[in-house]
C-alpha positions in Angstrom: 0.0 0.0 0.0 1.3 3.3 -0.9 0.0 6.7 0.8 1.3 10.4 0.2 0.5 12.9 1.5 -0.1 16.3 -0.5 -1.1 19.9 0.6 0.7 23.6 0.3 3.4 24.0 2.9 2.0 24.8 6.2 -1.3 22.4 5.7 0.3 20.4 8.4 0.6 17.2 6.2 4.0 16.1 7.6 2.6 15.8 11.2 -0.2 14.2 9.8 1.7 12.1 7.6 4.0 10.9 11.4 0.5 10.3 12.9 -0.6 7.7 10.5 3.0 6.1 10.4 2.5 5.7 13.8 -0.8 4.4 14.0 0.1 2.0 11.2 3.2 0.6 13.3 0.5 0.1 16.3 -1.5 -2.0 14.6 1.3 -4.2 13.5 1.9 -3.2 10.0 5.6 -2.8 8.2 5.4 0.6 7.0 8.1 3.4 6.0 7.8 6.9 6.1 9.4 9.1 3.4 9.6 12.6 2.0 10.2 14.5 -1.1 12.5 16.2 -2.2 15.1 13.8 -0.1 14.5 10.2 1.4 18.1 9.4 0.5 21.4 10.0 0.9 21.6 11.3 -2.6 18.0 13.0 -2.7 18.9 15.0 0.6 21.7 16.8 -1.1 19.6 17.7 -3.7 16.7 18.9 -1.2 19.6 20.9 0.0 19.9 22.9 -3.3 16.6 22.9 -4.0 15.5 25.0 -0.9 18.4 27.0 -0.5 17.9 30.8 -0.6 20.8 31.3 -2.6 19.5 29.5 -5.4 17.0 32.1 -6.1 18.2 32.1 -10.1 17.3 28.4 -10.5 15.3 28.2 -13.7 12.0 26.4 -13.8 13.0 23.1 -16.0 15.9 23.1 -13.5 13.9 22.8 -10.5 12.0 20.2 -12.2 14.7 18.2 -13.3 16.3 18.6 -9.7 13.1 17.2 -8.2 12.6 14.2 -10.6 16.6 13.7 -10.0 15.8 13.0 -6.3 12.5 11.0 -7.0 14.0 8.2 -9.4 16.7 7.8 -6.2 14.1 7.3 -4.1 12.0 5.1 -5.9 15.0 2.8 -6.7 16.7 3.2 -3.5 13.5 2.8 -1.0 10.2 3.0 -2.6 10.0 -0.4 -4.8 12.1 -2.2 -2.7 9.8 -1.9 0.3 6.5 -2.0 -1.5 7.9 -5.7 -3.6 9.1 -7.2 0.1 5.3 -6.4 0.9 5.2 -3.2 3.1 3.6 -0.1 3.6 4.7 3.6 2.2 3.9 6.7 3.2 5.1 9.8 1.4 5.1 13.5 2.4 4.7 14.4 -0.9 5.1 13.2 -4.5 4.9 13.3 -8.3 1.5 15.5 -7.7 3.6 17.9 -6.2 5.8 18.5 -9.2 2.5 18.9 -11.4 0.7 21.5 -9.0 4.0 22.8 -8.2 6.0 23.3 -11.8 3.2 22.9 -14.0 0.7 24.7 -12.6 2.7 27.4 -10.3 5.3 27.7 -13.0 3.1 26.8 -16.1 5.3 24.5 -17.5 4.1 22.2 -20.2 1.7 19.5 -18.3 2.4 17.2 -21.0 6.3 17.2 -21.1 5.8 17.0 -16.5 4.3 14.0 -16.8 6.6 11.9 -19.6 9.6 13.4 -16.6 7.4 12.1 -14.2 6.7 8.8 -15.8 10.3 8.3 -16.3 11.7 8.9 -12.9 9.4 6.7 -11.3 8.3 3.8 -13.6 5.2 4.3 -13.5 5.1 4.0 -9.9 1.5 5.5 -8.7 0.6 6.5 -5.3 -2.8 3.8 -3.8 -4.3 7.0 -1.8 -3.6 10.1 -1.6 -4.7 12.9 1.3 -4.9 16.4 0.4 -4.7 18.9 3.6 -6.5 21.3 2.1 -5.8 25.3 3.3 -5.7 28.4 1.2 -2.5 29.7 0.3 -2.7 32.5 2.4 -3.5 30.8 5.3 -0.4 28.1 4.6 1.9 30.9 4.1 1.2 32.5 7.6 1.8 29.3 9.0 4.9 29.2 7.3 6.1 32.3 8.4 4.9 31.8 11.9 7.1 28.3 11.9 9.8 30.2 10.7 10.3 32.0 13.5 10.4 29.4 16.0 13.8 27.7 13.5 11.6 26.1 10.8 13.6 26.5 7.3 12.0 29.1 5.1 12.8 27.8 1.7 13.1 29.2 -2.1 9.5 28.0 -2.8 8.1 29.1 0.3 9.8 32.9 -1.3 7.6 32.9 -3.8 4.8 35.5 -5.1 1.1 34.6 -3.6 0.5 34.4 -7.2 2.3 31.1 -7.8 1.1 29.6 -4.5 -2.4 30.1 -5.7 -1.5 28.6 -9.0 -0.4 25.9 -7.0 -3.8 25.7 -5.4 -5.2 25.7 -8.3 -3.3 22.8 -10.0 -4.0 20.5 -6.9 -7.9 21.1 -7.6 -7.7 19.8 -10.9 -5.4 16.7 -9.8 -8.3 15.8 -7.4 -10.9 16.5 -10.1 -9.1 14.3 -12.4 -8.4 11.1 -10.5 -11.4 11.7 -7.8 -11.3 7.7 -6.4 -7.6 8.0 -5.3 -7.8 12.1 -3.5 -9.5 12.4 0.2 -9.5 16.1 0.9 -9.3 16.8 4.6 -10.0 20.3 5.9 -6.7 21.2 7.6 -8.4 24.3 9.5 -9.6 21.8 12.1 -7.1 21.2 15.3 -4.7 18.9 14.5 -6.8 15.9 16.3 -9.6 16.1 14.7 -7.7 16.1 11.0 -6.4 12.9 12.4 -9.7 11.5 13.7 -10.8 12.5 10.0 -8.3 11.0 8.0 -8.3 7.7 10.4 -11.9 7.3 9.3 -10.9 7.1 5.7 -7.7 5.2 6.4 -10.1 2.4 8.0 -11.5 1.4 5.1 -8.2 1.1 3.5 -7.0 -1.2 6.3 -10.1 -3.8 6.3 -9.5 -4.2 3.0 -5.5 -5.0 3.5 -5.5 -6.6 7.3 -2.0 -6.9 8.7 -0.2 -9.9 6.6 0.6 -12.7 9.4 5.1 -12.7 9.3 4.4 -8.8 10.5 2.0 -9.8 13.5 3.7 -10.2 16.6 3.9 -13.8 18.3 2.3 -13.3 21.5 4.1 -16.4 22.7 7.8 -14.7 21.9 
């Protein structure tokens, strides 16, 4: 099973994203959580240079190639291996973000995004997919709020409101496409009830997979 989590920064979808890795492990499953850009040795160099505020010249198709750079490493590296041996994935963040993100935000060519995309990952498609869903002015105070308690402000969190509402934008038409594998969750609410929400959701998921038997605990030792 394979679950990312998407949202604009400051939706709160990496502490959501810990909270169900958590829960998972407590019921007994063998799940991993990841993140994009990063995940890796390699991918968290290029996270580096992605977010850094002195890369402020860092042309669009660069960014993109940066991010599905770190993605094929991560999918090679972590993502198959795990999901083949029969475990569980969760992702803060994936390909959708590079399609709300660089084709939407920066209105690069959809088409072209997703043949990069398709490349860097095999084909590799997320099973369920949450969207914390906030506006971008709302994420952006958060972010800016974080910051000042040591959180890194990075390049993309720089940018114009424009683009972040672009970026909005682009994840409304992802959901509207491919409506069966989005859940949007209002990320307004306290951070327990987004859980309680997404939980209810994630329930169905998990009657549908129950925990495979070698990853059950033997009560007897």
């Amino acid at each position: 099973m394979f679950i990312t989590f998407e949202g604009l920064d400051g939706s709160g979808k990496t502490t959501q994203a810990r909270l169900v890795m958590a829960r998972l492990k407590a019921a007994g499953y063998d799940v991993l959580l990841t993140r994009e850009p990063g995940g890796t040795g390699i991918g968290d160099q290029i996270r580096e240079v992605l977010h850094s505020l002195d890369n402020t010249e860092m042309h669009p198709t660069t960014e993109l190639l940066l991010y599905n750079a770190s993605r094929a490493q991560l999918v090679a590296e972590v993502l198959r291996p795990h999901l083949n041996a029969g475990g569980w994935i969760i992702c803060d963040r994936f390909y959708d973000s590079t399609l709300a993100y660089q084709g939407y935000g920066h209105q690069l060519d959809l088409n072209s995004l997703k043949a990069i995309v398709h490349f860097a990952t095999g084909g590799l498609r997320p099973d369920l997919t949450f969207f914390l869903d906030i506006t971008p002015e709302d994420g952006l105070t958060r972010r800016k709020q974080a910051s000042l308690f040591g959180e890194e402000w990075n390049r993309l969190d720089d940018m114009e409101l424009a683009f972040h509402r672009r970026v909005y934008t682009g994840y409304q038409a992802l959901m509207q496409a491919e409506p069966q594998r989005w859940v949007r969750i209002n990320a307004q609410q306290p951070v327990e009830q987004i859980q309680t929400a997404i939980g209810r959701h994630l329930d169905v998921h998990l009657q549908r997979r129950p925990v495979p038997s070698i990853h059950k605990e033997n009560p007897a030792g």
